[in-house]
C-alpha atoms as one frame of an Amber mdcrd trajectory, in Angstrom:
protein
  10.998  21.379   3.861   8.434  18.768   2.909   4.770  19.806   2.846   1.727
  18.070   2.989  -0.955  19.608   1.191  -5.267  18.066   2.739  -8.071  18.764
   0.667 -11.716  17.838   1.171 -13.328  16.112  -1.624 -16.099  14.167  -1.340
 -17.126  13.152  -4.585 -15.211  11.713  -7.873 -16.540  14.627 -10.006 -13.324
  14.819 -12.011 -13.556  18.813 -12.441 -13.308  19.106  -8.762 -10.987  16.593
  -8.123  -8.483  18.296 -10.777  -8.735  21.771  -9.245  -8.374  20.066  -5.777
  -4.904  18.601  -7.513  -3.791  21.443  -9.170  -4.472  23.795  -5.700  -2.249
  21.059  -3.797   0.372  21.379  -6.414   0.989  24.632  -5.896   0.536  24.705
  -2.164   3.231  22.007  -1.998   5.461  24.153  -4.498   5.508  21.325  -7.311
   6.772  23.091 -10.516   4.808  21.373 -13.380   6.723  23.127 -15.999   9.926
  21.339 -14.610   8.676  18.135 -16.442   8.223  19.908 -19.966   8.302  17.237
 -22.652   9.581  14.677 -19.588   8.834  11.227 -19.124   5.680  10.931 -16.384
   5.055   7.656 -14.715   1.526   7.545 -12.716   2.001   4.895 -10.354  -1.812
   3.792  -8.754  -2.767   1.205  -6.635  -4.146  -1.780  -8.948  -4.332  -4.863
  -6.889  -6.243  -6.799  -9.348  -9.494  -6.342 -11.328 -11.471  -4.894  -8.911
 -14.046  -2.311  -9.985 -13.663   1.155  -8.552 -17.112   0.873  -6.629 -14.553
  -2.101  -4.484 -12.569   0.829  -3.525  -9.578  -1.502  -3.453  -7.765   0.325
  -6.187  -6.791   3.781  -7.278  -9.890   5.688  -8.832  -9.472   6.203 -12.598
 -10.779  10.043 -11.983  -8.012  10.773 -10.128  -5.634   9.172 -12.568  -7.719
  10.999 -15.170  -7.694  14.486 -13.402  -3.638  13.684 -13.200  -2.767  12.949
 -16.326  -4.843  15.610 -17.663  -2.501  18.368 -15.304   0.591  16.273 -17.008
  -0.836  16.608 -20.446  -0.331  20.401 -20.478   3.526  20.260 -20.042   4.477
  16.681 -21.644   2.444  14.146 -23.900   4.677  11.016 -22.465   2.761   9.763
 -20.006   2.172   5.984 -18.877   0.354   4.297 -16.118   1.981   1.387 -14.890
   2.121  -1.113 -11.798   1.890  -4.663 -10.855   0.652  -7.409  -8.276   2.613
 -10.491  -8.110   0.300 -12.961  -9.370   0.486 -13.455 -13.101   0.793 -10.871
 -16.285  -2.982 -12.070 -17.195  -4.206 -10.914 -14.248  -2.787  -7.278 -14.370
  -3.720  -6.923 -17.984  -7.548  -7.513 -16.282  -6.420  -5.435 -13.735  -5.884
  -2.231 -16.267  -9.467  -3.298 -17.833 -11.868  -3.515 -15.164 -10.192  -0.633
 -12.612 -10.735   1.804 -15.484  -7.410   2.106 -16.920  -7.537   1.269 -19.786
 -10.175   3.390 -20.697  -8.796   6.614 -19.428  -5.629   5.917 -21.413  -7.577
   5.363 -24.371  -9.412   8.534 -23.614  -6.151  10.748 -23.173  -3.851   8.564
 -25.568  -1.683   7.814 -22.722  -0.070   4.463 -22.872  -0.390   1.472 -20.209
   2.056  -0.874 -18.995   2.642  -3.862 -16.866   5.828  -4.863 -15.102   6.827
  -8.030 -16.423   9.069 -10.675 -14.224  11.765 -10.416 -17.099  11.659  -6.543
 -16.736  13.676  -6.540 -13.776  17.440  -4.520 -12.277  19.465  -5.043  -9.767
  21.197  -2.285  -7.766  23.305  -1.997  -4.065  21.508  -0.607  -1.717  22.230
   0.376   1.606  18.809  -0.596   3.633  18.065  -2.351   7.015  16.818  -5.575
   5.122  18.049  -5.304   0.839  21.464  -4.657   0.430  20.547  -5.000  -3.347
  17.156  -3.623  -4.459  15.225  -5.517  -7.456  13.484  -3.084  -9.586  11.379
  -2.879 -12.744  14.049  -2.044 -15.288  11.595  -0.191 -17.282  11.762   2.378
 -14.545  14.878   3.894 -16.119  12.600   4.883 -18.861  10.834   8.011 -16.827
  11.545  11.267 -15.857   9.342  11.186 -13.156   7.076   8.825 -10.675   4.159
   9.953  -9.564   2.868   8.175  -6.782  -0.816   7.691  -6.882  -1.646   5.110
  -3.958  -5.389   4.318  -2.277  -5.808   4.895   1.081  -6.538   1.289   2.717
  -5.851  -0.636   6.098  -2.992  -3.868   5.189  -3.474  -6.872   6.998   0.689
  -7.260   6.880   1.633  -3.559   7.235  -1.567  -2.748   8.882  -2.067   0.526
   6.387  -1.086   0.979   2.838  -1.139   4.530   1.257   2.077   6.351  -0.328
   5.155   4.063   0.868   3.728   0.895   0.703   2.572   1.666  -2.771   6.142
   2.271  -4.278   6.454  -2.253  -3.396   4.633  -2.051  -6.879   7.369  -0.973
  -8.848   9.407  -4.692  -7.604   8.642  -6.793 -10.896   5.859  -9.493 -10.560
   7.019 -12.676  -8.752   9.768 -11.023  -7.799   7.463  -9.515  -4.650   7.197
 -13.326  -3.358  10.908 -13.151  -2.806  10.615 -10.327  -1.160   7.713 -11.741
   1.431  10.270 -14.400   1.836  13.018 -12.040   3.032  10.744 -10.168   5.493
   8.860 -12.823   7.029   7.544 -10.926   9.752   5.808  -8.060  10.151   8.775
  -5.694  11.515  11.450  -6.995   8.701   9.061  -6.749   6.283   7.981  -3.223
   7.699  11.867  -2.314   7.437  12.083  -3.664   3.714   9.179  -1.171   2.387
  11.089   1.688   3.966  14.362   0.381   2.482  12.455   0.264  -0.970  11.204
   4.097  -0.370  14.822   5.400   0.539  16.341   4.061  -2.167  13.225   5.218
  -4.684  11.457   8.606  -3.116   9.267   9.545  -5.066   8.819  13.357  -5.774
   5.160  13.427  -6.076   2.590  11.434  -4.073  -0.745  11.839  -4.444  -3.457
  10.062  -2.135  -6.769   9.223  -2.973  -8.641   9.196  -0.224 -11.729  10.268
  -1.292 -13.098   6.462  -0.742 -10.961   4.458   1.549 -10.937   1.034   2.659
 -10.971  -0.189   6.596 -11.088  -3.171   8.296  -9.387  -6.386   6.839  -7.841
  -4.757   3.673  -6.246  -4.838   1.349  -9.070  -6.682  -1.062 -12.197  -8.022
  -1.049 -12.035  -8.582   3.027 -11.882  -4.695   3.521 -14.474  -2.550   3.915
 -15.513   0.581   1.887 -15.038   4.013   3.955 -15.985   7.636   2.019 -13.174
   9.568   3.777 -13.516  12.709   1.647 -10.079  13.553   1.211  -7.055  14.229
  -1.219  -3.990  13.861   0.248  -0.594  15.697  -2.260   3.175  15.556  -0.712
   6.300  15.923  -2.112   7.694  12.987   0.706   5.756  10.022   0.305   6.856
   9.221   4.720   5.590  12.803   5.480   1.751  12.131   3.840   1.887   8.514
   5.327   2.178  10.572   8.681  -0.160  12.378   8.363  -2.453  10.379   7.463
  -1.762   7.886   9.957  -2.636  11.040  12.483  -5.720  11.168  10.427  -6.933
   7.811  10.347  -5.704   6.797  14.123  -2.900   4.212  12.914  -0.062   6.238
  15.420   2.234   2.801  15.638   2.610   2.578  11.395   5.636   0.767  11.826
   6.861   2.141   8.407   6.242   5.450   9.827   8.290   4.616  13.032  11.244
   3.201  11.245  11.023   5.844   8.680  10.907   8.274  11.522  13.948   5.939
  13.461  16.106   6.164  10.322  16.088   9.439  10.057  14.147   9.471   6.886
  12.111  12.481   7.927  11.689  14.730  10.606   8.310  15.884  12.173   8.560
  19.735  11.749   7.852  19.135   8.071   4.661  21.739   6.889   1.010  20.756
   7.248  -1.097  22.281   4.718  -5.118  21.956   5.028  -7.267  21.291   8.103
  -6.329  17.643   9.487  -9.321  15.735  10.284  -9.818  12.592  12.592 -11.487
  10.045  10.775 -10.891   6.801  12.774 -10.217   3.763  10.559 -11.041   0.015
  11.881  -8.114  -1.292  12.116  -6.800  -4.855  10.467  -7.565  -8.054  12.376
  -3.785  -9.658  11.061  -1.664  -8.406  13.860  -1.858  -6.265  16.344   0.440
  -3.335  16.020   0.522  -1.986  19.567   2.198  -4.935  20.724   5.853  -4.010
  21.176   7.955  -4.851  17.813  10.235  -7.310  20.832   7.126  -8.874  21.931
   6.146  -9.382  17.929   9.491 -10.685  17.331   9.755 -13.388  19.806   6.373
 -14.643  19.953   5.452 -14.165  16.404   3.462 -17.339  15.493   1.857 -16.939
  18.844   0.325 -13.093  18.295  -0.529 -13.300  14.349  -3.630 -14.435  13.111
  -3.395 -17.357  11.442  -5.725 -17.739   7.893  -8.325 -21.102   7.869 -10.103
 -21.683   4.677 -13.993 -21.444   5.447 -16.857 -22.508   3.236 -17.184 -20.120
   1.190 -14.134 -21.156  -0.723 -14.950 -22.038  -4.209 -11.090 -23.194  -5.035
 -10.283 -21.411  -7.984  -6.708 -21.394  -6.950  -6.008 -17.614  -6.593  -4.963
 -18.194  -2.792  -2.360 -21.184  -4.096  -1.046 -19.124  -6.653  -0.404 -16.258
  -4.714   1.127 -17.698  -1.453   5.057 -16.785  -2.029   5.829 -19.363   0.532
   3.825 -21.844  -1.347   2.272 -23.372   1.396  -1.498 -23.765  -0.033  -2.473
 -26.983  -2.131  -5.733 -28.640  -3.274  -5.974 -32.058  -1.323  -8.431 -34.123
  -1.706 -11.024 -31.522  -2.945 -10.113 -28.650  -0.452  -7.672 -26.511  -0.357
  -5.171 -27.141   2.640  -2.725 -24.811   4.225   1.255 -25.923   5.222   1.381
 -24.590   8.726   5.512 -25.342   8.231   5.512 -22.838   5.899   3.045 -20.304
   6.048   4.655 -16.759   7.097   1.566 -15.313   7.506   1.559 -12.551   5.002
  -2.082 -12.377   3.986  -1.430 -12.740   0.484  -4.018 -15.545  -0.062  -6.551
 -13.406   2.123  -5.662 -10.013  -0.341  -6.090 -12.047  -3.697  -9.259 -14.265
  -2.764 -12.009 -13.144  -4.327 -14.546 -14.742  -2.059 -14.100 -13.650   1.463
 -13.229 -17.465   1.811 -10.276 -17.142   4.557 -10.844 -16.397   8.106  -8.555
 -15.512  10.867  -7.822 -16.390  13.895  -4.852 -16.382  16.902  -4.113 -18.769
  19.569  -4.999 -18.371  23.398  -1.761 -17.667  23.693  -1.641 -15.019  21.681
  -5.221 -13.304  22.870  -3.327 -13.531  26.025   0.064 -11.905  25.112  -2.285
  -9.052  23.669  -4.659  -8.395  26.633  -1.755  -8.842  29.146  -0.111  -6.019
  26.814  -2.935  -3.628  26.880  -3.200  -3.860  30.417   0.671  -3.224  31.171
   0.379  -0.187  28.721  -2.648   1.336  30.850  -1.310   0.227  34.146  -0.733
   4.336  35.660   2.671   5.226  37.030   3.779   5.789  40.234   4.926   9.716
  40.655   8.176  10.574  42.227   7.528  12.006  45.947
């Protein structure tokens, strides 16, 4: 049965935070002598070179306090991930998140997934019938799953399934976008990645979250004081979407749907309720029929504002490529934007604002009105 292991921590004092890891390892039943002399992948959240005080990536203590619990069973260990905007930037990326340093530290190597690193293989999901994955992936014994805890203006919460769409090669994740254009498909793909990868061992840091208009510099840092371990990266994003008061995740609900999971799974740890503000990008309690047909209508659309100092991030991240500099600002293609919030996630300015039509504003408060409307009992 899968367990979920919840432990307070409300600091990044590494000696706690290891114990905290090593008491959830057990509680889960994860055998760490299993992976004797294995290869260990530790899989974090590193968006781009953000520093950990951003809170926008995984903390390097916890990758520290994990690879230190690895290092007593196997001395092949290697952090690895990737965004999808250039090789440059990752390399950054291991630099300023702390990476680098804590594999220097431990003599642990680093790695980046390149676009050339890339497999192909069939797949039997909702969305990918064939799954592109880094082909360095074949090299490990073992992922270990070692996602932040943020809100997603796309997926409306990122943690341990949304973190595995790091392990799709560098532009590669632009295709991807493509392919799930709207929130629900692209909802469906992340759970089709999941099923085809699952991951043994997740392990949350939650310590210091991120709310509001995440994933990057748009979020908003939250000290959540908690470690979340699982051996089923669906059942910890459950719980800690009971945690954090995201209950329509729809990853969650088509993980649920799909029969990915089942909800008697064990619940290890007092379960707090630490109410995250949610993501202005969409909103989720809409019905997925009602997102579906009146999907330009109900998303919030991005508009540069003035803060925008054009130094291109936004243009080179949009998969749909539907950003240019014209005429000394940067424009937006309203013909092809598919509103994923990738220029929004990689700005490094705050510089895009967003905002939905009347129509939509209307759609939603008609919505929330039908869904309180009380129902008439049977005589």
């Amino acid at each position: 049965m899968p367990t979920v292991s919840i432990k307070k921590c409300k600091t990044y004092d590494k000696k706690k935070v290891k114990k905290l890891i090593l008491d959830s390892l057990k509680e889960i039943g994860f055998n760490l002598n299993k992976w004797k002399n294995k290869r260990i992948l530790l899989k974090p959240n590193l968006l781009g070179p953000y520093p950990p005080k951003d809170c926008i990536t995984t903390h390097p203590i916890v990758i520290e306090a994990v690879a230190e619990i690895f290092k007593k069973v196997t001395k092949k260990i290697t952090i690895a991930d990737s965004s999808d905007i250039s090789f440059e930037r990752d390399t950054k990326a291991l630099e300023v998140t702390g990476m680098k340093k804590v594999a220097k530290k431990l003599k642990i190597n680093t790695f980046i997934f390149k676009a050339e690193d890339m497999m192909h293989e069939k797949t039997h999901g909702k969305v990918l019938k064939e799954i592109c994955l880094a082909k360095s992936l074949k090299d490990f014994d073992l992922i270990v799953n070692i996602p932040k805890l943020k809100t997603h203006m796309l997926t409306e919460m990122t943690a341990a399934v949304k973190n595995l769409f790091g392990l799709v090669p560098s532009f590669y994740k632009r295709k991807y976008h493509i392919l799930g254009k709207n929130h629900t498909k692209f909802a469906n793909l992340i759970v089709d990645i999941f099923k085809h990868i699952k991951p043994e061992l997740s392990i949350l840091d939650a310590i210091e979250g991120l709310e509001g208009d995440g994933p990057g510099k748009t979020g908003i840092p939250k000290k959540t004081g908690l470690i979340l371990t699982s051996d089923n990266a669906l059942a910890l994003d459950l719980v800690v979407a009971d945690i954090t008061g995201f209950e329509n995740l729809l990853t969650n609900k088509y993980g649920l749907e799909r029969g990915l999971i089942k909800k008697n799974f064990k619940v290890i740890g007092e379960k707090p309720k630490i109410p995250y503000k949610k993501p202005s990008g969409i909103k989720l309690t809409l019905a997925p029929i009602v997102i579906n047909l009146f999907h330009d209508f109900v998303v919030k659309k991005p508009y540069i504002n003035e803060k925008c100092q054009k130094c291109m991030k936004c243009v080179g991240a949009c998969p749909a490529e539907a950003m240019k500099l014209k005429n000394g600002k940067i424009v937006i293609d309203r013909s092809k934007c598919i509103y994923c919030y990738c220029c929004s996630e990689f700005c490094p300015y705050k510089a895009i604002d967003h905002k939905r039509s009347f129509i939509g504003n209307y759609l939603e408060r008609l919505h929330n009105k039908l869904m309180k409307r009380p129902t008439k009992k049977c005589s």
